[in-house]
mmCIF file as Biopython writes it, N, C-alpha, C and O atoms, coordinates in Angstrom:
data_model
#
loop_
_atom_site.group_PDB
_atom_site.id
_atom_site.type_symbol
_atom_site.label_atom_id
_atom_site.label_alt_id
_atom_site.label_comp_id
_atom_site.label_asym_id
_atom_site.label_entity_id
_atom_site.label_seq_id
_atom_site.pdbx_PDB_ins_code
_atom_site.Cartn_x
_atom_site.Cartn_y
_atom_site.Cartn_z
_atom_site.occupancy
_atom_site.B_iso_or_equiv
_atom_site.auth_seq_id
_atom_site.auth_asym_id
_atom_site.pdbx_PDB_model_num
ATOM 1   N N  . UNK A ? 1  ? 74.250 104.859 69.807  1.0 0.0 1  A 1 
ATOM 2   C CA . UNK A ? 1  ? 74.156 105.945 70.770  1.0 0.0 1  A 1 
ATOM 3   C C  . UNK A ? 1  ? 73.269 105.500 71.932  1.0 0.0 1  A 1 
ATOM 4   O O  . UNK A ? 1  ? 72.410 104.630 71.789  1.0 0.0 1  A 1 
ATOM 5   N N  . UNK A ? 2  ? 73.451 105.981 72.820  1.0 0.0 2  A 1 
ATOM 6   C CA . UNK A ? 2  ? 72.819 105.580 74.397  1.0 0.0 2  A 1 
ATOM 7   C C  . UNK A ? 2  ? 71.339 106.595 74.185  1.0 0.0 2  A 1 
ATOM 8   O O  . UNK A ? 2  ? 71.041 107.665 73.655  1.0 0.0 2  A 1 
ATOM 9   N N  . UNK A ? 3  ? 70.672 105.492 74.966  1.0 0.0 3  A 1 
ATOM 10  C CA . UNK A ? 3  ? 68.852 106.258 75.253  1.0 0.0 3  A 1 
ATOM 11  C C  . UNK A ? 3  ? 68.679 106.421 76.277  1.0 0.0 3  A 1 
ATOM 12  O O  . UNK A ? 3  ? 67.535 106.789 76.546  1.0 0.0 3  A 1 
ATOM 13  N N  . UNK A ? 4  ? 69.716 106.248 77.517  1.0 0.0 4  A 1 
ATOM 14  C CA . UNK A ? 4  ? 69.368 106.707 78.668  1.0 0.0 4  A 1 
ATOM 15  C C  . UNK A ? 4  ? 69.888 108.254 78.545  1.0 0.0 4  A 1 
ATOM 16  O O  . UNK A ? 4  ? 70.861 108.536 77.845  1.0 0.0 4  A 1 
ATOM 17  N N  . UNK A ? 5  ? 69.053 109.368 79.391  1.0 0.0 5  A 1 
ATOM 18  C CA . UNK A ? 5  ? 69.391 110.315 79.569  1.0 0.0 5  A 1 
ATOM 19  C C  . UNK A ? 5  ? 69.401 110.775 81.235  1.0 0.0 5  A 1 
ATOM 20  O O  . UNK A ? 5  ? 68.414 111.000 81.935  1.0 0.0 5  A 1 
ATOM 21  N N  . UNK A ? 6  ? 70.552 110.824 81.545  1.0 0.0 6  A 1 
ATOM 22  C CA . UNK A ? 6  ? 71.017 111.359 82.529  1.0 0.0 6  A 1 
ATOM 23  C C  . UNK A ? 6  ? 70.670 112.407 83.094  1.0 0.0 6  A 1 
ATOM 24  O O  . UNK A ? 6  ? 70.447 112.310 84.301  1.0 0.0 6  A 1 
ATOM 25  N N  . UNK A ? 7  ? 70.493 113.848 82.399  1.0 0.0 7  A 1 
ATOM 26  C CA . UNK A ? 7  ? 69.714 115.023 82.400  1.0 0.0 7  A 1 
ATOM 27  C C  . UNK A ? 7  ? 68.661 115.145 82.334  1.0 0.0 7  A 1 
ATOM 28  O O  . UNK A ? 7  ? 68.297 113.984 82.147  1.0 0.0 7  A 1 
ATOM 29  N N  . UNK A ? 8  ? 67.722 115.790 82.349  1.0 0.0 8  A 1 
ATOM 30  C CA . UNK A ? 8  ? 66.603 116.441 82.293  1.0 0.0 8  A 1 
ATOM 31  C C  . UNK A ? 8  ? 66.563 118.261 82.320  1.0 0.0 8  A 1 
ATOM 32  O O  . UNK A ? 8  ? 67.411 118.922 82.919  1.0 0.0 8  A 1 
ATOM 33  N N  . UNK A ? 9  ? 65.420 118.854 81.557  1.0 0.0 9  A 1 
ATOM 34  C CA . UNK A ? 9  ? 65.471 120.106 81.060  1.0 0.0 9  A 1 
ATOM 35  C C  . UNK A ? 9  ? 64.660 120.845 82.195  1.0 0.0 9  A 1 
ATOM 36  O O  . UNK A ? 9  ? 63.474 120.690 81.904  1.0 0.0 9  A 1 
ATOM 37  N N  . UNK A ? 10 ? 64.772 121.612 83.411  1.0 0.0 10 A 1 
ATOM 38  C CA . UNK A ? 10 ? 63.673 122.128 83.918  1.0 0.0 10 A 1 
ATOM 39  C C  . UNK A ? 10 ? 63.155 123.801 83.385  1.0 0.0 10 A 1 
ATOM 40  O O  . UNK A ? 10 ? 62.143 124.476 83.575  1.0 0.0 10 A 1 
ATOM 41  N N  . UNK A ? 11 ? 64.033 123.939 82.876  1.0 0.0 11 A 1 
ATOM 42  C CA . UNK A ? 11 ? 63.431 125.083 82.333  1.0 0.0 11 A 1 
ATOM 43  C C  . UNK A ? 11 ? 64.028 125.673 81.463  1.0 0.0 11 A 1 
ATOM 44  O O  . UNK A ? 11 ? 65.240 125.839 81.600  1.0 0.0 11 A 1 
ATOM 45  N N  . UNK A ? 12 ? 63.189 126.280 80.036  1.0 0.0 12 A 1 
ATOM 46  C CA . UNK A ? 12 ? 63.712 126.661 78.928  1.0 0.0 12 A 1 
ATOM 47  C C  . UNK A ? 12 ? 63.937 128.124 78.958  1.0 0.0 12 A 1 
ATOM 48  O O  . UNK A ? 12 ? 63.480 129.052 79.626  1.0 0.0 12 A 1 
ATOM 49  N N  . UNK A ? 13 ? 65.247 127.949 77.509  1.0 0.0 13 A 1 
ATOM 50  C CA . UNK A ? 13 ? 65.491 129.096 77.179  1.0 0.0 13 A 1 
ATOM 51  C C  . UNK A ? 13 ? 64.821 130.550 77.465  1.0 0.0 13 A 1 
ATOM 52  O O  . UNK A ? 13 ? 63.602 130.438 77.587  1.0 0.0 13 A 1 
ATOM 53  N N  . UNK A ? 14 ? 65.255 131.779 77.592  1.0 0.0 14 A 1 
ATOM 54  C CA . UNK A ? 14 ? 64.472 132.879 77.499  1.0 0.0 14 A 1 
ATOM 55  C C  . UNK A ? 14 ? 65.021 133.473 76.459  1.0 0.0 14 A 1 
ATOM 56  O O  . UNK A ? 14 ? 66.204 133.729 76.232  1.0 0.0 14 A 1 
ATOM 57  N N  . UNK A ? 15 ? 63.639 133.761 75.571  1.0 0.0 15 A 1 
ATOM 58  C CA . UNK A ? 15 ? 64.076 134.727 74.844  1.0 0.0 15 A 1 
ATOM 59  C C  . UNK A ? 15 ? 64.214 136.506 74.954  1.0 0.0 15 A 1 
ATOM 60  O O  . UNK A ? 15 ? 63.416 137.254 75.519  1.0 0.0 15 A 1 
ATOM 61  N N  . UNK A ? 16 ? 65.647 136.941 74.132  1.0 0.0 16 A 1 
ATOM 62  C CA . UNK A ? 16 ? 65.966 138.085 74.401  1.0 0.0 16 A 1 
ATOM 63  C C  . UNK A ? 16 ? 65.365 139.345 73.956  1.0 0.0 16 A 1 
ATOM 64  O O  . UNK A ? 16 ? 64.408 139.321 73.183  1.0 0.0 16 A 1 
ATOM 65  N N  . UNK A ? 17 ? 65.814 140.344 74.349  1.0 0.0 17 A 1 
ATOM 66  C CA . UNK A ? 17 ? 64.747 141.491 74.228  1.0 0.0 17 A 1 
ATOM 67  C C  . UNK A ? 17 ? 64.471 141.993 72.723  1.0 0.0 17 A 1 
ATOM 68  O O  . UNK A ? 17 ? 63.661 142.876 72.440  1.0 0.0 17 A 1 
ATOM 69  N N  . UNK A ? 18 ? 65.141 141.407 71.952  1.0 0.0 18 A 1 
ATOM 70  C CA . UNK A ? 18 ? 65.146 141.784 70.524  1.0 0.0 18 A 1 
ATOM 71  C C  . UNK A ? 18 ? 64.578 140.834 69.840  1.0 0.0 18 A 1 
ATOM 72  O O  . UNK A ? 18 ? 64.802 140.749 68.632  1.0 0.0 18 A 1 
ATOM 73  N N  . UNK A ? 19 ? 63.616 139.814 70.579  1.0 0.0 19 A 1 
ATOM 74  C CA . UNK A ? 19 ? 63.059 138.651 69.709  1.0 0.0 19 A 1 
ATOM 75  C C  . UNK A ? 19 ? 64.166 137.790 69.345  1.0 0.0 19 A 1 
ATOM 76  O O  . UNK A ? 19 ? 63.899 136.589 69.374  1.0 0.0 19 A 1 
ATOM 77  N N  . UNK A ? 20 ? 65.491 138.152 68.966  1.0 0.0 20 A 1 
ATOM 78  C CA . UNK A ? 20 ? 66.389 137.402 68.543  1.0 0.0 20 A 1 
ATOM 79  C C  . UNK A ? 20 ? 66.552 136.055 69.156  1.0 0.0 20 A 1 
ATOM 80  O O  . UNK A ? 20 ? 65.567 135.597 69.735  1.0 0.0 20 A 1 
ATOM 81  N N  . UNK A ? 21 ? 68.069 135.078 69.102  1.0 0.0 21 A 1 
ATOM 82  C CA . UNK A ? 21 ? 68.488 134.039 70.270  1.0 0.0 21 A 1 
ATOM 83  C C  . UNK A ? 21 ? 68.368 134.556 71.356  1.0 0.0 21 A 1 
ATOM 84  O O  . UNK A ? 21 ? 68.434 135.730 71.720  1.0 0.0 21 A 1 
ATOM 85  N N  . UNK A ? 22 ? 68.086 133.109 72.164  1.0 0.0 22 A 1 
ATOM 86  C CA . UNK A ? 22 ? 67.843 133.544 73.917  1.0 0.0 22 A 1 
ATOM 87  C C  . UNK A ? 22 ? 68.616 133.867 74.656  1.0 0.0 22 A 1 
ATOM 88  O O  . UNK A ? 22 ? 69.642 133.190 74.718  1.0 0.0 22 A 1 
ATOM 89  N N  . UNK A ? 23 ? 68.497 134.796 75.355  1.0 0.0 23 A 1 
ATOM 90  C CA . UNK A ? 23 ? 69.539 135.640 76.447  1.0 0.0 23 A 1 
ATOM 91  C C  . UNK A ? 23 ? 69.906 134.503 77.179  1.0 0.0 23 A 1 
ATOM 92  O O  . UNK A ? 23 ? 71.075 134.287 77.497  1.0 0.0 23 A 1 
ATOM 93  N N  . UNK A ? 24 ? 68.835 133.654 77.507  1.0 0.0 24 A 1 
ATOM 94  C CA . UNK A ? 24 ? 69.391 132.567 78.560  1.0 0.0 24 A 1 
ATOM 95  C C  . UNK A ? 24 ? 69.132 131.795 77.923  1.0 0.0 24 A 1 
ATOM 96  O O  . UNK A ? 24 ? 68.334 131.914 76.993  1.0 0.0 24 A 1 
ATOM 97  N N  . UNK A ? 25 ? 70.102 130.127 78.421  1.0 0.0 25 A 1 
ATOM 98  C CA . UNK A ? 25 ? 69.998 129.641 77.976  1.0 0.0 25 A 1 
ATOM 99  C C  . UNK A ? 25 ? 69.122 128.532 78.812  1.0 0.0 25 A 1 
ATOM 100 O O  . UNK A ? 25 ? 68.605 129.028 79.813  1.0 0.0 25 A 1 
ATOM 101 N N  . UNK A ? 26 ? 68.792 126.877 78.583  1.0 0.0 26 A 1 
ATOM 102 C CA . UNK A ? 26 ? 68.069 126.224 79.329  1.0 0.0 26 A 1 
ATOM 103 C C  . UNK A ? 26 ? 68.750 125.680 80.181  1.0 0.0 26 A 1 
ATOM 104 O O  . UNK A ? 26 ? 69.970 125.568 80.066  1.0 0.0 26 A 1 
ATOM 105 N N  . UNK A ? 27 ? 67.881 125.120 81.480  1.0 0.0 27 A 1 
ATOM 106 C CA . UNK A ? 27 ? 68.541 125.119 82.600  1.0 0.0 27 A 1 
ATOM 107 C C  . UNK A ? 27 ? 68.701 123.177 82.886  1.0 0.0 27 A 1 
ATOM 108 O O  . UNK A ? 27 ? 67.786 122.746 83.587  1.0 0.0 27 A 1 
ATOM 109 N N  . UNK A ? 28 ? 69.203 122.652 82.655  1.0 0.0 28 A 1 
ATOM 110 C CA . UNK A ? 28 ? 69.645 121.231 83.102  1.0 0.0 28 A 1 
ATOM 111 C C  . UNK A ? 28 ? 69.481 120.965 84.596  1.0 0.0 28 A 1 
ATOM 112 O O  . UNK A ? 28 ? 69.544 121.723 85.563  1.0 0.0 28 A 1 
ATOM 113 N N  . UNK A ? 29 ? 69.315 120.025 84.518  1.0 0.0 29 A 1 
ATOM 114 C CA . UNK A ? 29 ? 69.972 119.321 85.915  1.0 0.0 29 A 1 
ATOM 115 C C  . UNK A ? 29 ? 69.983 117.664 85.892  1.0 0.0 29 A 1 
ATOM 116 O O  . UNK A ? 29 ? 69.304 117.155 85.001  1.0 0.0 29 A 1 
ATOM 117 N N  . UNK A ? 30 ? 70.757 116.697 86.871  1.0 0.0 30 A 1 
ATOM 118 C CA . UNK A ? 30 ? 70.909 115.517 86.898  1.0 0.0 30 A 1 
ATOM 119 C C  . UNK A ? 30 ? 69.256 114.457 87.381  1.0 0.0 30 A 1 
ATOM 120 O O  . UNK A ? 30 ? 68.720 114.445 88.489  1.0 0.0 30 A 1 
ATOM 121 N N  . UNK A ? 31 ? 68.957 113.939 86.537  1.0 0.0 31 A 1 
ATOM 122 C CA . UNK A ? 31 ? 67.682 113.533 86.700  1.0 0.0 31 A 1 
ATOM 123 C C  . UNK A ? 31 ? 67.381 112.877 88.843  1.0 0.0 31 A 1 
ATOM 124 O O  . UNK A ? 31 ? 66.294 112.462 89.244  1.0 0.0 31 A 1 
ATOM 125 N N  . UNK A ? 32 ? 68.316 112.964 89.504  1.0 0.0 32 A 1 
ATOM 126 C CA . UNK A ? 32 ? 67.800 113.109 90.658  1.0 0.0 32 A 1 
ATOM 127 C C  . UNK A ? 32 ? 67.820 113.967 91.488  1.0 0.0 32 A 1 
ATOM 128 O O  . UNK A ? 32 ? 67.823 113.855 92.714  1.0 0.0 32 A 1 
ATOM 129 N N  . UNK A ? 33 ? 67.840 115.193 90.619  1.0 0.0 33 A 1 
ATOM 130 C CA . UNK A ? 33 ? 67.615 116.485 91.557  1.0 0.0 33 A 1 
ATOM 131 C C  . UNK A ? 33 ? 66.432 117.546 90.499  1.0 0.0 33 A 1 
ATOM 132 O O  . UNK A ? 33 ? 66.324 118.772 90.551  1.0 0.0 33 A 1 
ATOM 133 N N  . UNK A ? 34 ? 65.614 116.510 89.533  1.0 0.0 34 A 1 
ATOM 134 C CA . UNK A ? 34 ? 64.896 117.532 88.415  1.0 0.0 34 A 1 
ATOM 135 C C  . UNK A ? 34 ? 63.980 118.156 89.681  1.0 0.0 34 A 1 
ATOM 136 O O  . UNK A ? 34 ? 63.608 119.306 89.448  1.0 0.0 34 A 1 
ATOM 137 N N  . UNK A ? 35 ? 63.513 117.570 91.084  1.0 0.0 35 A 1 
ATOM 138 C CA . UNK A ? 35 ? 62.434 118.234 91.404  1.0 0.0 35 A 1 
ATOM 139 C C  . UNK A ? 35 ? 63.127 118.762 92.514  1.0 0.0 35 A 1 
ATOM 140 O O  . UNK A ? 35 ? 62.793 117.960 93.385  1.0 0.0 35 A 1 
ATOM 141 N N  . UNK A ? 36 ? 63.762 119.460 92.980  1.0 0.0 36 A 1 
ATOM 142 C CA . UNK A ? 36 ? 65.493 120.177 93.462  1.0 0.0 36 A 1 
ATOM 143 C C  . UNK A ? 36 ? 66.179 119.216 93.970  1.0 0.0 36 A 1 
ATOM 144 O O  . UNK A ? 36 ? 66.229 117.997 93.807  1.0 0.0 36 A 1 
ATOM 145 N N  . UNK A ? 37 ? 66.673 119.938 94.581  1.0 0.0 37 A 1 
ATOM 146 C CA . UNK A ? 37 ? 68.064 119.195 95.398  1.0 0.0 37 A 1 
ATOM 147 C C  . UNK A ? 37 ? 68.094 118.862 96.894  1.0 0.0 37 A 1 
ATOM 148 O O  . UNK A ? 37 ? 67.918 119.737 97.742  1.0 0.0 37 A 1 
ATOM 149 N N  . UNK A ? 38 ? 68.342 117.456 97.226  1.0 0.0 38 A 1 
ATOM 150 C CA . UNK A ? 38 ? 68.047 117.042 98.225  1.0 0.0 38 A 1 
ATOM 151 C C  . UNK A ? 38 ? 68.679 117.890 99.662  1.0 0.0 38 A 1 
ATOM 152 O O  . UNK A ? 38 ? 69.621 118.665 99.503  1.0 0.0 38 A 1 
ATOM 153 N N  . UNK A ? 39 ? 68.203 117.717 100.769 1.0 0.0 39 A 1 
ATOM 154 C CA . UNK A ? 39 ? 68.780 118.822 102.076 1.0 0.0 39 A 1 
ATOM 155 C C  . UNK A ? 39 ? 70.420 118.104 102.106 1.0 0.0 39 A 1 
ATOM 156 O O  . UNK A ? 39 ? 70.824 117.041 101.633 1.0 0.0 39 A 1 
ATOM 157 N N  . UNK A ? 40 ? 71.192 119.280 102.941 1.0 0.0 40 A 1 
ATOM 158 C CA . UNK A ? 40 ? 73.095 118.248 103.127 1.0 0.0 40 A 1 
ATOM 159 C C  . UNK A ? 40 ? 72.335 118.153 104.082 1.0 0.0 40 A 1 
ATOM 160 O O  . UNK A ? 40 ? 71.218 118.561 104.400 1.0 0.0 40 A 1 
ATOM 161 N N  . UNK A ? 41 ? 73.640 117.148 104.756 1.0 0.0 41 A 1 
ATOM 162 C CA . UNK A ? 41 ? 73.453 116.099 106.152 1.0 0.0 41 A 1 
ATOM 163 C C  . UNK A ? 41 ? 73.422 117.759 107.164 1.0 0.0 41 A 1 
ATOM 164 O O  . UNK A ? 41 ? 73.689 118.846 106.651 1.0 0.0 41 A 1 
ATOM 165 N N  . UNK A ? 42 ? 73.049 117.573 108.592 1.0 0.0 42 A 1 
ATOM 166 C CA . UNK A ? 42 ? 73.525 118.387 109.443 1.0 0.0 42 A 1 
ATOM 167 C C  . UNK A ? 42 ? 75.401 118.584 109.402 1.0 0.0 42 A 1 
ATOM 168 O O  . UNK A ? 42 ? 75.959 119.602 108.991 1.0 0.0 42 A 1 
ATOM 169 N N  . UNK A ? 43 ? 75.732 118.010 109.648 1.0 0.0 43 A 1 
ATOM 170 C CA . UNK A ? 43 ? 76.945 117.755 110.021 1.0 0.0 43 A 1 
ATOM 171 C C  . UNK A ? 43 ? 78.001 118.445 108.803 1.0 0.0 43 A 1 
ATOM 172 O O  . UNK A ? 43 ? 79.193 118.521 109.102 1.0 0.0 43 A 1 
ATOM 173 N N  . UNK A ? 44 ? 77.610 118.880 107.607 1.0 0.0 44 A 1 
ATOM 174 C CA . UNK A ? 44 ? 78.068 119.475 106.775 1.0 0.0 44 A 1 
ATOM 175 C C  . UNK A ? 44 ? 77.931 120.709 106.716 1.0 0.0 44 A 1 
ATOM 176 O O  . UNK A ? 44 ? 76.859 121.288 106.542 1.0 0.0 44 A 1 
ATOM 177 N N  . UNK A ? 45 ? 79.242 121.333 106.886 1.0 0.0 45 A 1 
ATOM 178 C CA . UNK A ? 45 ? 79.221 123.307 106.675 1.0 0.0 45 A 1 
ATOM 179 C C  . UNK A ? 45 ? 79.493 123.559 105.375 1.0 0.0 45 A 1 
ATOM 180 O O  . UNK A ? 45 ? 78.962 124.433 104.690 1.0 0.0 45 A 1 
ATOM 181 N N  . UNK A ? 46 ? 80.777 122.367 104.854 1.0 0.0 46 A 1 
ATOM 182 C CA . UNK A ? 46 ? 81.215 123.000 103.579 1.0 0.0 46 A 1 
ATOM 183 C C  . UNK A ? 46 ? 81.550 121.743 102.719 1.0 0.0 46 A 1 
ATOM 184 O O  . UNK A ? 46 ? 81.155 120.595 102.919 1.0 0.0 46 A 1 
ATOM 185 N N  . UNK A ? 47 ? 82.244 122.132 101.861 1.0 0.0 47 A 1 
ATOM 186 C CA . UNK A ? 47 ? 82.705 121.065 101.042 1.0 0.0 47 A 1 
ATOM 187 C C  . UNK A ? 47 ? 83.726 120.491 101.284 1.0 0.0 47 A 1 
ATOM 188 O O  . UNK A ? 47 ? 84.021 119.731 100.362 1.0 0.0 47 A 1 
ATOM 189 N N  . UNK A ? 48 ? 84.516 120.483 102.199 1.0 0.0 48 A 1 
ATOM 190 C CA . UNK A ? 48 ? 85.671 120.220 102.670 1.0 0.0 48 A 1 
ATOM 191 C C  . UNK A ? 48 ? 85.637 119.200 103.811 1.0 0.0 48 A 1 
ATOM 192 O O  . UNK A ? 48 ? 86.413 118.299 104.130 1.0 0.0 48 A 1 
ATOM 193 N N  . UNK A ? 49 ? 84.019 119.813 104.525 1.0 0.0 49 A 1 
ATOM 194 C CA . UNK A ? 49 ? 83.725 118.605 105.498 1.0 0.0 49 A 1 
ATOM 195 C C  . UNK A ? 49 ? 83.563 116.675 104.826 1.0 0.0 49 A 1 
ATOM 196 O O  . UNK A ? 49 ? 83.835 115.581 105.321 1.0 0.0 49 A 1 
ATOM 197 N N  . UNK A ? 50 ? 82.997 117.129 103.526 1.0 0.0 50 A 1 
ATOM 198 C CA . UNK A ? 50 ? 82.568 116.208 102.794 1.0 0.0 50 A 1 
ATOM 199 C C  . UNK A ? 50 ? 83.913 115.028 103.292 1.0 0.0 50 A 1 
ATOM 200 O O  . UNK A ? 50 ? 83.712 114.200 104.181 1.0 0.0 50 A 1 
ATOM 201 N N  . UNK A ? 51 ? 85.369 115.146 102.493 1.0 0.0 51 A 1 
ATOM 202 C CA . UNK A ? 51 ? 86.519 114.859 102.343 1.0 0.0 51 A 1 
ATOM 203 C C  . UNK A ? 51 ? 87.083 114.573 103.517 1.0 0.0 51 A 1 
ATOM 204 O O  . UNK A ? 51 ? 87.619 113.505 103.813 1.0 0.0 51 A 1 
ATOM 205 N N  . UNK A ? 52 ? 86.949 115.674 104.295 1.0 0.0 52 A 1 
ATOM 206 C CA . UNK A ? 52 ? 87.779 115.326 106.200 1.0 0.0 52 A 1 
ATOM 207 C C  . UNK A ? 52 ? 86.737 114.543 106.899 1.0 0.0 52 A 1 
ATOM 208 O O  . UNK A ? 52 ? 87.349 113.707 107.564 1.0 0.0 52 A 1 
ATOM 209 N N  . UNK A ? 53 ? 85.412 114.397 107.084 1.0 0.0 53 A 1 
ATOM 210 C CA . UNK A ? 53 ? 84.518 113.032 107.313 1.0 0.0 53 A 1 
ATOM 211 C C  . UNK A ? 53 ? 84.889 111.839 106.855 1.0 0.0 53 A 1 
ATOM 212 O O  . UNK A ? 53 ? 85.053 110.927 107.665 1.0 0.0 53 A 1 
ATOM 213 N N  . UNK A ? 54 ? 85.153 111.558 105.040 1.0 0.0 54 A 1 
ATOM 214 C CA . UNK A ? 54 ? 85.192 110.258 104.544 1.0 0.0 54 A 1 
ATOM 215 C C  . UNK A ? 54 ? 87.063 110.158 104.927 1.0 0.0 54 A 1 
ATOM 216 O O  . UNK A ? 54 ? 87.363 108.975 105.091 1.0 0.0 54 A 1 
ATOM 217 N N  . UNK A ? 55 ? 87.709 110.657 105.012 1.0 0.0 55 A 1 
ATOM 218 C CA . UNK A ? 55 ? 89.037 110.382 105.214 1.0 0.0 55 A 1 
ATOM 219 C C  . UNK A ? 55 ? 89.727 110.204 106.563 1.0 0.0 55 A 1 
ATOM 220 O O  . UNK A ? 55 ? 90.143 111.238 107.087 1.0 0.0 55 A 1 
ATOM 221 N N  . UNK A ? 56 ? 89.871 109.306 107.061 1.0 0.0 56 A 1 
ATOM 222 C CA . UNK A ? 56 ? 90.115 108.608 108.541 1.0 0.0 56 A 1 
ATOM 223 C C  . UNK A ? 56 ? 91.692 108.890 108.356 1.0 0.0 56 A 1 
ATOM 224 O O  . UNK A ? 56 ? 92.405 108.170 109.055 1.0 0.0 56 A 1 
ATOM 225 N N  . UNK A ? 57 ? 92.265 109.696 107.637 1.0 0.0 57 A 1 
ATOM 226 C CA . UNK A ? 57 ? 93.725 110.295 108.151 1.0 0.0 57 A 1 
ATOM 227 C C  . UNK A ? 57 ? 94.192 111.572 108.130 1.0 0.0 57 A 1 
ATOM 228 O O  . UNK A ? 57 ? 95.266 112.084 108.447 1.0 0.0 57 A 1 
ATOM 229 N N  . UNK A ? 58 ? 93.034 112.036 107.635 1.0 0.0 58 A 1 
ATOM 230 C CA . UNK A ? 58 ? 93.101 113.168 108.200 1.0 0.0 58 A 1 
ATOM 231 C C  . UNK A ? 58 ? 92.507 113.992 109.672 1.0 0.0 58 A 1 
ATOM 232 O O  . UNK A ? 58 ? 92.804 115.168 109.884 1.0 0.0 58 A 1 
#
């Protein structure tokens, strides 16, 4: 099995109002956004810009 971990945990479970399992669950993210997520370029409105930028035929 692999020891690199890709993820990281930033924040745990909550538990629910009945003491029971947690209403929520824990929150992941990709270990280069554990301390958030980097700014988009200016030039990006949407996700679509992403695709019609890198694609020179469209």
């Amino acid at each position: 099995m692999a020891t690199d971990r890709f993820i990281v945990e930033v924040e745990k479970g909550k538990e629910g109002v009945d003491g029971g399992s947690p209403s929520v669950g824990s929150v992941y993210r990709s270990i280069y956004a554990k301390d958030g997520f980097p700014e988009p370029a200016d030039d990006l409105l949407s996700c679509w810009d992403i695709f019609r930028l890198d694609n020179s035929l469209l």
